[in-house]
N, C-alpha and C positions, 0 to 999 in steps of 0.2 A: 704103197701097196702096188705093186707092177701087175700090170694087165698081162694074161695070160695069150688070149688072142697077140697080142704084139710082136710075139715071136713066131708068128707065119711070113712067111715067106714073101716076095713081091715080086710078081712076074719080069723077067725081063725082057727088050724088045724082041730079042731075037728067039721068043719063041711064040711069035706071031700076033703079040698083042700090038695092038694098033696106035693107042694112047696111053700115056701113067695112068689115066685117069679110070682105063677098064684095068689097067695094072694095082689098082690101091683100089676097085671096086669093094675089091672080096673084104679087103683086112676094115675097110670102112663100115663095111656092114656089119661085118662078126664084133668089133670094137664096138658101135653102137646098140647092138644087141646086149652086149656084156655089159655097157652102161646103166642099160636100162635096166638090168634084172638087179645089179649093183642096186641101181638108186631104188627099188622098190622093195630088195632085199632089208634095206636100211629102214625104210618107214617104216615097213610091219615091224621089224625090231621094235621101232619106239611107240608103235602101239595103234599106227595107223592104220584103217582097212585098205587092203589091197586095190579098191576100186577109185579109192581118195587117191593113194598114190598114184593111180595110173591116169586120173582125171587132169592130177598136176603136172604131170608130164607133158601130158596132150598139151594142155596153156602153156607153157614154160615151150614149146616150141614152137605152135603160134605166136606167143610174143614175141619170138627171136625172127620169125619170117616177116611178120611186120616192121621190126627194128630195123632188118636187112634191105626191108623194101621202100622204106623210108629215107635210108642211108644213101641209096642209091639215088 
């Protein structure tokens, strides 16, 4: 199932972006938006309340910052 967001565009240098990384800001955040409404989309499907879902989320990426900051 291809992400819709994916096909925006990615600034290039020469129009005054400074780093890739203010260059992939945009599509980073609209992508991560879109994940999220995905994955919460999905739970109430199967029957979960919307606030479950979004509580797992929140953990699910605390866990991943603490995995990252222990990695390092």
């Amino acid at each position: 199932m291809p992400l819709s967001t994916a096909r925006q565009t990615v600034a290039s240098p020469r129009e005054h972006i400074l780093t890739v990384q203010e260059a992939l800001e945009p599509l980073f955040l609209a992508l991560e938006q879109e994940v999220e409404v995905k994955m919460i989309a999905a739970a109430l499907r199967a029957g979960w309340p919307a606030e479950d879902a979004v509580a797992a989320i929140d953990e699910l990426r605390r866990n991943e910052l603490v995995a990252d900051a222990t990695a390092h």
